[in-house]
One Martini backbone bead per residue (centre of mass of N, CA, C, O) as a GRO file, in nm:
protein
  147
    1UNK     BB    1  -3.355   1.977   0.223
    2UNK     BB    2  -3.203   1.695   0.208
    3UNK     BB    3  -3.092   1.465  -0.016
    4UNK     BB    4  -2.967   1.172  -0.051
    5UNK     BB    5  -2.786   1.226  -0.332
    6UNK     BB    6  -2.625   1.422  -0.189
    7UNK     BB    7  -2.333   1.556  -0.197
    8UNK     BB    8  -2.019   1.636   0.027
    9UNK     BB    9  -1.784   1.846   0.059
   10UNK     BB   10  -1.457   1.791   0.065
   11UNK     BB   11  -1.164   1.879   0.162
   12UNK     BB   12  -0.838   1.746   0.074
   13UNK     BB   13  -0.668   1.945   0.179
   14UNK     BB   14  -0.369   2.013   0.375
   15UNK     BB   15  -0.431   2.084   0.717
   16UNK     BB   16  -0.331   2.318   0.932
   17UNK     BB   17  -0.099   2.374   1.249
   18UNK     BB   18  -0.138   2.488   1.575
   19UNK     BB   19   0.079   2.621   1.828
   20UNK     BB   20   0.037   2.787   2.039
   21UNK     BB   21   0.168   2.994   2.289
   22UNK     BB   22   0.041   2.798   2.563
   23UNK     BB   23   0.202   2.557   2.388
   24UNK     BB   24   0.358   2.228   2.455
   25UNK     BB   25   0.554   2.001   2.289
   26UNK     BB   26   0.685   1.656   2.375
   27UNK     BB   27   0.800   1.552   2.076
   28UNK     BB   28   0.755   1.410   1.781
   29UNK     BB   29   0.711   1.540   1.439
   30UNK     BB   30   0.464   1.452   1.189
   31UNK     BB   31   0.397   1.626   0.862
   32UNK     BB   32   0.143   1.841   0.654
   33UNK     BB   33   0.179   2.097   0.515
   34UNK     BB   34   0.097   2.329   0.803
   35UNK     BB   35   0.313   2.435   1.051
   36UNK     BB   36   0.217   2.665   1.336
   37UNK     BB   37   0.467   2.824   1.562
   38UNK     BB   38   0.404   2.984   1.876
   39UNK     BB   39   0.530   2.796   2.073
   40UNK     BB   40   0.657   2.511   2.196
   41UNK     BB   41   0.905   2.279   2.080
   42UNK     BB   42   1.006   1.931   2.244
   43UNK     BB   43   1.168   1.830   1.926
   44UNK     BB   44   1.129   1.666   1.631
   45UNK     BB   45   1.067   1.803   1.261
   46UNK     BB   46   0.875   1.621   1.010
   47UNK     BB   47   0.903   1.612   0.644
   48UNK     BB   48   0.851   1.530   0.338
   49UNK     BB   49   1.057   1.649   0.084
   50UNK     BB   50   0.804   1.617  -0.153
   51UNK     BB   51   0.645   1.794  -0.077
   52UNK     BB   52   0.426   2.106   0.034
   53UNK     BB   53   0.579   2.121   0.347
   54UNK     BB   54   0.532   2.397   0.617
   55UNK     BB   55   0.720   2.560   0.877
   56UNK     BB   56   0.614   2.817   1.124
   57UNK     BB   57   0.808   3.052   1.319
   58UNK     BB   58   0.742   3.239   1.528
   59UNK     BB   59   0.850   3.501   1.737
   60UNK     BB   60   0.737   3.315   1.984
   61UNK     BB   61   0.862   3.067   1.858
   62UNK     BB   62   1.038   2.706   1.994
   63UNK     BB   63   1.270   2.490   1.907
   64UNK     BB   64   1.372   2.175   2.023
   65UNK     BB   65   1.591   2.040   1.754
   66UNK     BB   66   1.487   1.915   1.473
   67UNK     BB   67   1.441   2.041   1.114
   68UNK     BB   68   1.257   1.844   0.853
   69UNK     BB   69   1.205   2.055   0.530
   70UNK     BB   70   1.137   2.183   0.276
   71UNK     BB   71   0.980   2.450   0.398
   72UNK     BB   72   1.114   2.769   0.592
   73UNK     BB   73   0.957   2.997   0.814
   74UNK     BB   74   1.177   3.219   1.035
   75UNK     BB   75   1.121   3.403   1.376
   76UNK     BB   76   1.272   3.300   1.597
   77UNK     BB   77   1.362   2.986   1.754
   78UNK     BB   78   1.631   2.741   1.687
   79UNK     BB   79   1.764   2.419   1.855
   80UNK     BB   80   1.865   2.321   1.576
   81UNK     BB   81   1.875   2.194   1.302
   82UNK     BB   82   1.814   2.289   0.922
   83UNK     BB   83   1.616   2.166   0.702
   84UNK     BB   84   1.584   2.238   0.352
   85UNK     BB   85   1.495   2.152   0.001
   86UNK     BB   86   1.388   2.417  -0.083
   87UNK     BB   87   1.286   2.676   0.136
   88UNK     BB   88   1.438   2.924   0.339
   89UNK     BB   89   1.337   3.169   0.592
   90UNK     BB   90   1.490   3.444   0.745
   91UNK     BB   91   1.385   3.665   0.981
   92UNK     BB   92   1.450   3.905   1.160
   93UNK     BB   93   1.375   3.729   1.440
   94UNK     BB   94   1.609   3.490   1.374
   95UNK     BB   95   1.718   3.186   1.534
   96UNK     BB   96   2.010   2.979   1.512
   97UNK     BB   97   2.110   2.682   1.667
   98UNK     BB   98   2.257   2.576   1.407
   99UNK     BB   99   2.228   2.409   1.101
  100UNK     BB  100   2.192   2.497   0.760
  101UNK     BB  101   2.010   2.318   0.521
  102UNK     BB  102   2.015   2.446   0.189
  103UNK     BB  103   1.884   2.570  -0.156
  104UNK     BB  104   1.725   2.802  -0.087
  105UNK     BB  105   1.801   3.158   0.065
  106UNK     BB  106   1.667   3.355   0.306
  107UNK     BB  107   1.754   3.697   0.455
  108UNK     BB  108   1.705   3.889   0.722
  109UNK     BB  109   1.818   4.177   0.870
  110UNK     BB  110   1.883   4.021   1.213
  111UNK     BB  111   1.939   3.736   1.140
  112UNK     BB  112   2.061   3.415   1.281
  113UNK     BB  113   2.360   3.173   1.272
  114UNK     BB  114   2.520   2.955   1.513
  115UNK     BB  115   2.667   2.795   1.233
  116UNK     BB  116   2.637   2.628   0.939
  117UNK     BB  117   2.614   2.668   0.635
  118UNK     BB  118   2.455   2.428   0.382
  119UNK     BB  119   2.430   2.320   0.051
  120UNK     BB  120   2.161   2.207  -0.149
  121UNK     BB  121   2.211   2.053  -0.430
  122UNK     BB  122   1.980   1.986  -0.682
  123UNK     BB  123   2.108   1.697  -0.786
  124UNK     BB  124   1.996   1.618  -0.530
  125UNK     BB  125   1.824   1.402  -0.402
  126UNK     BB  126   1.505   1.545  -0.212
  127UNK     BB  127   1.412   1.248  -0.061
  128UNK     BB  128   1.625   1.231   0.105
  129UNK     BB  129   1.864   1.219   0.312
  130UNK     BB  130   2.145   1.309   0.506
  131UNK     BB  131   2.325   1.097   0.629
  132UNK     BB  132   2.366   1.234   0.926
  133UNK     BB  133   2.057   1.271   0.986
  134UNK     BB  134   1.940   0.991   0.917
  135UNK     BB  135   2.148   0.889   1.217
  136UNK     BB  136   1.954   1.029   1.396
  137UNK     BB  137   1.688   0.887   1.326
  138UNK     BB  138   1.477   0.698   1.541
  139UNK     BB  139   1.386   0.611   1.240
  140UNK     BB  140   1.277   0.482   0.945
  141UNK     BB  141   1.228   0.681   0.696
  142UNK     BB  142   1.113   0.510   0.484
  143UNK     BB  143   0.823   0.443   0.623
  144UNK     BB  144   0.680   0.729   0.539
  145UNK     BB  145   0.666   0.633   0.283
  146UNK     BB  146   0.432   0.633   0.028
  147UNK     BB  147   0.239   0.387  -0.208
   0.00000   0.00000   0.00000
């Protein structure tokens, strides 16, 4: 049936995480690819901003934290800053009690945000920190970075 010199391909893009509606989860992550958050964290959230890592926040889920990420589509509720450095998307229920620093934004009618926006110039190096960021950081940031 299976000969020894046959390969098993393996998918090498990286994989989906979801948090159900069930879980909360109590710490910082650090991730690659898509985080889908239906449940609770509470905790910072972190990917690299060169990366292609997207965020995905539903109706029901909730963090309470600070996101840096690249690209970030929010209908929830988040408590705490919100950095993307591509692409951030407020859907109709999303709201954000904290700053909002981001490249391009969309906003859908309905969507809340109880901070202040500020936008992310493109000339600005996109995998850098920005300052007041890097400085609340429980961790080196460089440390991240793949050699």
């Amino acid at each position: 049936m299976f000969s020894k010199n046959e390969e098993i391909e393996v998918d090498s893009s990286p994989a989906d995480t979801l948090v159900s509606r069930t879980t909360e989860i109590v710490g910082d992550i650090h991730f690659s690819g898509e985080l889908i958050v239906e449940g609770r964290i509470k905790g910072n959230i972190y990917a690299e901003d060169d990366s292609s890592a997207v965020i995905r926040i539903a109706e029901s889920g909730s963090v309470e934290g600070e996101i840096c990420v690249p690209s970030s589509i929010i209908n929830g509720l988040v408590q705490g800053d919100v950095r993307s450095t591509k692409h951030i998307e407020l859907a109709k229920k999303a709201v954000v009690a904290g700053n909002v620093y981001y490249n391009l934004i969309e906003m859908v009618m309905g969507s809340e945000v109880n901070g202040n926006l500020m936008h992310i110039s493109s000339n600005q190096k996109s995998n850098k920190l920005l300052p007041e960021v890097k400085e609340k950081l429980p961790f080196d940031s460089d440390t991240l970075k793949k050699d």
